[in-house]
C-alpha positions as CSV (number, residue, x, y, z in Angstrom):
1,X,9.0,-82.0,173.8
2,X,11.8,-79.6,175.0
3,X,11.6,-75.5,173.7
4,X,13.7,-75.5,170.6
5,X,17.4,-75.0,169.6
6,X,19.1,-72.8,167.7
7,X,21.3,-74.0,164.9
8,X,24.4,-71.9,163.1
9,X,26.9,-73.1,160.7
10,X,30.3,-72.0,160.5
11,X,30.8,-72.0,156.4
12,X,34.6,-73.0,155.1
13,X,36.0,-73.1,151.7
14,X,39.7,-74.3,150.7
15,X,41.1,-73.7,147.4
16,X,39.7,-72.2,144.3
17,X,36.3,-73.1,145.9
18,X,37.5,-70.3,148.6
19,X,37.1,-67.7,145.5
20,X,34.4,-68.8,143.2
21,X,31.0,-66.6,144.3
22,X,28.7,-69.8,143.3
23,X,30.2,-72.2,145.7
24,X,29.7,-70.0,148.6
25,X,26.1,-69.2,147.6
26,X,25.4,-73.3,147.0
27,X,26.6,-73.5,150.4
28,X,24.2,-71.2,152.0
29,X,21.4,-72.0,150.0
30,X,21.9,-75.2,151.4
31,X,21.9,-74.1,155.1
32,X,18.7,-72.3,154.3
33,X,17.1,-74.6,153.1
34,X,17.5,-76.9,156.1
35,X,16.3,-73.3,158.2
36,X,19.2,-72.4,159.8
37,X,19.3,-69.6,161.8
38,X,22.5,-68.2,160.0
39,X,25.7,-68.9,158.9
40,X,29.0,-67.4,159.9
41,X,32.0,-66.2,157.2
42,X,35.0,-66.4,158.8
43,X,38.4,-64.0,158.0
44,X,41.4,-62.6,160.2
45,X,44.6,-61.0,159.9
46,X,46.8,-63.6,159.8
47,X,48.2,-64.2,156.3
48,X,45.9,-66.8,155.3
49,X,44.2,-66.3,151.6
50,X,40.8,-65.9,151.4
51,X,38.0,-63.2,150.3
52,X,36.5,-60.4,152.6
53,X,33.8,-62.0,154.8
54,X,32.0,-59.3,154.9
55,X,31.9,-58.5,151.1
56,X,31.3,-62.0,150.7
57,X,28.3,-61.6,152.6
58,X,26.9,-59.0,151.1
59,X,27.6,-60.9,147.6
60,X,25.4,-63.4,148.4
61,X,22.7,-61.4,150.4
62,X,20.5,-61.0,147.3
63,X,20.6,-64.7,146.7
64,X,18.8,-66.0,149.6
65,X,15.9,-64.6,151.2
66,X,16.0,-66.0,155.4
67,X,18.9,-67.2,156.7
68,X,20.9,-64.5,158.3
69,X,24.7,-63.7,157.6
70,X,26.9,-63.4,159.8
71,X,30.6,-62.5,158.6
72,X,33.5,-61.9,160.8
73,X,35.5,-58.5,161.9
74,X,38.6,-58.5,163.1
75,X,38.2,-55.2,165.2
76,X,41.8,-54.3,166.3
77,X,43.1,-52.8,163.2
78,X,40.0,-51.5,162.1
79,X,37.9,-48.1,162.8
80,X,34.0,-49.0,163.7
81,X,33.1,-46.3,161.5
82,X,33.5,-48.2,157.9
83,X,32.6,-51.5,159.4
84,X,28.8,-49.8,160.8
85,X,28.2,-48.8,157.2
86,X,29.7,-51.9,156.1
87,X,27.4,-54.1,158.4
88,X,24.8,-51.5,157.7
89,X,24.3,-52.1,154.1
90,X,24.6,-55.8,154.9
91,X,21.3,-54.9,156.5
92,X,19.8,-53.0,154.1
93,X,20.9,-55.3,151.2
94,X,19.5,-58.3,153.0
95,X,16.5,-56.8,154.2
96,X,17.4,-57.3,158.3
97,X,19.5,-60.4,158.3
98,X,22.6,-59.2,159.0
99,X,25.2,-59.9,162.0
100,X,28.6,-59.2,162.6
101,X,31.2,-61.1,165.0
102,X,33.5,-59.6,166.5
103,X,37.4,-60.8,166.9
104,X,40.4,-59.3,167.8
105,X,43.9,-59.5,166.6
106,X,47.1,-60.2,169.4
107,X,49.6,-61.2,167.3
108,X,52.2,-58.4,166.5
109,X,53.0,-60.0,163.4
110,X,49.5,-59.0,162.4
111,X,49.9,-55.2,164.0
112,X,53.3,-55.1,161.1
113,X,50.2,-55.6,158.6
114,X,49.4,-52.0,159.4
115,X,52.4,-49.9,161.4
116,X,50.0,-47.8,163.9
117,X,49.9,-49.5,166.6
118,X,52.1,-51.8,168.9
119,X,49.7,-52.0,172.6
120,X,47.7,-54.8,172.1
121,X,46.7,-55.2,175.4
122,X,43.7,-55.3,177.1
123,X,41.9,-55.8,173.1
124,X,38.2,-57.6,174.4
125,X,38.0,-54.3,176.5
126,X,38.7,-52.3,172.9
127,X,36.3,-54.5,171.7
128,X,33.6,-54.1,173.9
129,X,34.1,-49.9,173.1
130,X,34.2,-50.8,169.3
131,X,30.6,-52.5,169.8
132,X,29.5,-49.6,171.6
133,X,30.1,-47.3,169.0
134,X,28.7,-50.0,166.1
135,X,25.1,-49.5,168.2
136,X,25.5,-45.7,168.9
137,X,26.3,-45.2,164.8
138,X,23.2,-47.2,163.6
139,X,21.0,-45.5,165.7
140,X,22.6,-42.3,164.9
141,X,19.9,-41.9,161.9
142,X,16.0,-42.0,163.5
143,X,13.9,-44.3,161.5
144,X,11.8,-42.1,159.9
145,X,15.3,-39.7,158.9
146,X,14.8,-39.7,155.5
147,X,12.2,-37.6,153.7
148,X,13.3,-38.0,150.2
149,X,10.9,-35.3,149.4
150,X,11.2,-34.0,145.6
151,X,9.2,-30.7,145.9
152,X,11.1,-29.5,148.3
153,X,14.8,-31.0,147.1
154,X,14.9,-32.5,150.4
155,X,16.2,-36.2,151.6
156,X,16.8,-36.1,155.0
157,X,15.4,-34.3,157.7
158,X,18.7,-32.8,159.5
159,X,16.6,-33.1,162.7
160,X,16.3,-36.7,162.7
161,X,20.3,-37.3,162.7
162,X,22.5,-37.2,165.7
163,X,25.7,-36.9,166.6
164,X,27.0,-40.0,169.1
165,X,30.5,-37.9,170.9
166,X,31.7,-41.0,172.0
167,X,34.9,-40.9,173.6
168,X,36.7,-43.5,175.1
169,X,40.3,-44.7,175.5
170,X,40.6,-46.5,172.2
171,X,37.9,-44.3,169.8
172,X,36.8,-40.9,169.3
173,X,33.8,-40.5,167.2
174,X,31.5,-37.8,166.9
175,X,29.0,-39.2,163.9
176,X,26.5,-39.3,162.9
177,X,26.9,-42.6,160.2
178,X,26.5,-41.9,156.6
179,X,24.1,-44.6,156.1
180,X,20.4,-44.9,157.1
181,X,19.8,-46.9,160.6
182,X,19.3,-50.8,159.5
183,X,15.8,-52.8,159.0
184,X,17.1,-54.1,162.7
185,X,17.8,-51.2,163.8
186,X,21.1,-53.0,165.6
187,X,22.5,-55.6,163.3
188,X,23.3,-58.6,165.4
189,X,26.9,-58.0,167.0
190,X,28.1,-62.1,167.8
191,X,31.8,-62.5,170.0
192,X,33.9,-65.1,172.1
193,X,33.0,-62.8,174.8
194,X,30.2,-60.7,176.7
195,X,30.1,-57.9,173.8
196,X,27.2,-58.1,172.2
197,X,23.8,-60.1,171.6
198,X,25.5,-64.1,171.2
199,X,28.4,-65.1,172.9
200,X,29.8,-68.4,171.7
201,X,31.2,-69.5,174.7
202,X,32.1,-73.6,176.6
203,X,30.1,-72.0,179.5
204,X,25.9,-71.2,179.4
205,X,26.2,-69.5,182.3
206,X,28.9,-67.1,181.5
207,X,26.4,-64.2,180.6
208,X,22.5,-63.3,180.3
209,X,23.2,-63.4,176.2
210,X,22.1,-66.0,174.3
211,X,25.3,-68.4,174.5
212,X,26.1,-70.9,171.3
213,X,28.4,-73.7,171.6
214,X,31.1,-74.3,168.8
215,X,30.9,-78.2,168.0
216,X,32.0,-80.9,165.4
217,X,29.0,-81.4,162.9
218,X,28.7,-85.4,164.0
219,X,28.4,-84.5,167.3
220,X,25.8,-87.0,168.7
221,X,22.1,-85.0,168.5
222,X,21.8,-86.8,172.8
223,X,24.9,-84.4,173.3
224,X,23.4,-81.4,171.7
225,X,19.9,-81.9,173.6
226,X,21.8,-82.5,176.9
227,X,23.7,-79.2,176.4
228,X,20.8,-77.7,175.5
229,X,19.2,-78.3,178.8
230,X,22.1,-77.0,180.3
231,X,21.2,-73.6,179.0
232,X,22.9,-73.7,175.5
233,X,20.6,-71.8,173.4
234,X,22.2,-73.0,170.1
235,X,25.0,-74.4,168.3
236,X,27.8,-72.8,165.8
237,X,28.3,-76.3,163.9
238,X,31.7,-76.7,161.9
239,X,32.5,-79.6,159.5
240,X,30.1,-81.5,157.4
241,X,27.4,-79.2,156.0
242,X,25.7,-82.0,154.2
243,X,25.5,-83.8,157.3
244,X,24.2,-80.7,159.3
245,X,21.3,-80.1,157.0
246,X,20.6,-84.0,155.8
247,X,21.1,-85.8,158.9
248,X,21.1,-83.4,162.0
249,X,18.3,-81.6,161.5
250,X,15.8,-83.8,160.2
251,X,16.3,-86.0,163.6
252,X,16.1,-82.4,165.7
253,X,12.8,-81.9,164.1
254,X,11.6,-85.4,164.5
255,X,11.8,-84.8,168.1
256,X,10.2,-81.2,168.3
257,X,13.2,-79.4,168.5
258,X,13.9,-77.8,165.6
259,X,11.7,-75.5,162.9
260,X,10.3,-76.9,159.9
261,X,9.6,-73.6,158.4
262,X,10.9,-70.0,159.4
263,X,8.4,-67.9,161.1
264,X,10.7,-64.8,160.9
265,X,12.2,-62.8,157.8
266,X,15.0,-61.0,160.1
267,X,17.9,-62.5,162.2
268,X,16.8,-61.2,165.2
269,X,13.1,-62.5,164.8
270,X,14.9,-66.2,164.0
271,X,16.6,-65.8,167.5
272,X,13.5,-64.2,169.5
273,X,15.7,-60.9,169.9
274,X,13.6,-57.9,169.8
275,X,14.1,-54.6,167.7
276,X,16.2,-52.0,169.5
277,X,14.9,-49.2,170.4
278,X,16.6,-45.6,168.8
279,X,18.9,-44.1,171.7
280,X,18.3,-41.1,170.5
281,X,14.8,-41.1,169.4
């Protein structure tokens, strides 16, 4: 028996199905059923009609209780500000199994969307500041911050927040985030490069993260072992959910692979991440 894979599923919707709440909750009730690990929205910039991911997420947070939820950002038009609290109250609402993956945004056609901005060079190293700052905001509230002490008329103590003062190239930000620091304490930050805790990458030894590979849904479960043993800790699986969660897995667990049952209630806990530690603590 070989240690045990990770499985994601990258959730699609075309149509009126793309805009009807119920279908996108059937869908992941049906990945957590089969135990995924979590499931990624996707979204971008590029014309295509579709709902936020990440409000999408959120919408369905309080209708599943394990799987984690994973939209997309598209980070170079956005501030890192309003997508921490965003990602943040993913957490909250979700009770720690929230994620985010990053994406950038090259196209000038997409930069028109917005008029501020026409270098879009160099956007993985924005990207990897962007994540910096996501981190330095959610820690900028101390576990214990809030008091919410009705005696005294008092909610947070003012000791217990922190100002971050990054300032980089492509972001200034003093802080500190107007929400409380996540059940996580870092939601999980997921990219196509080294930027955060999963990289989903062709390569498993591009980086010391945990590196999924993107692959068809009827990908033969010899090729996913074999990748595995190459140092693939999981799989992003697109197509078929039916077939992920009625075929794939059963055979993954018949051969000790795969869980039967979740042993974790957060995302990070499903992965074997630990919690961060407070920077600032």
């Amino acid at each position: 028996m070989g240690s045990q894979l990770h499985l994601a599923a990258a959730l699609q919707a075309t149509g009126d199905e793309a805009y009807s709440a119920k279908h996108w909750a059937g869908l992941v009730r049906e990945a957590e059923d089969a135990k995924l690990d979590f499931v990624t929205f996707d979204d971008s910039l590029d014309g295509r009609p579709g709902l936020d991911a990440v409000l999408t997420a959120a919408r369905i947070a309080p209708l599943t209780t394990r799987i984690g939820l994973v939209p997309v950002a598209v980070v170079t038009h956005t501030e890192p500000f309003h997508v921490s609290k965003a990602i943040a109250t993913l957490d909250h609402v979700s009770k720690g199994r929230a994620g985010v993956q990053l994406t950038v945004a090259p196209n000038p056609a997409e930069a028109r969307h917005f008029g501020r901005r026409e270098d879009l060079d160099d956007l993985w190293e924005e990207a990897a500041d962007y994540a910096e700052v996501l981190r330095g905001l959610w820690d900028s509230w101390e576990d214990d911050a809030e008091i919410r002490d009705v005696a005294t008329g008092r909610f947070i103590d003012r000791e217990k927040l922190h100002y971050i003062d990054f300032e980089g190239r492509w972001f200034s930000v003093r802080g500190p985030s107007i929400t409380p620091r996540p059940p996580q304490g870092h939601p999980l930050v997921a990219a196509t490069e080294p930027v955060g805790d999963i990289v989903f990458s062709d390569d498993p030894s591009a980086t010391d993260r945990l590196v999924f590979r993107d692959v068809d849904a009827a990908t033969p479960v010899d090729q996913l072992i074999a990748w595995h043993e190459e140092g693939f800790a999981g799989f992003r699986l697109h197509g078929d959910l039916t077939n992920i969660t009625r075929e794939l897995v059963p055979e993954l667990r018949r051969r000790g692979l795969f869980r039967a049952e979740y042993e974790h209630t957060t995302l990070r806990g499903h992965l074997g991440l630990t919690r961060p530690a407070n920077q600032f603590a």
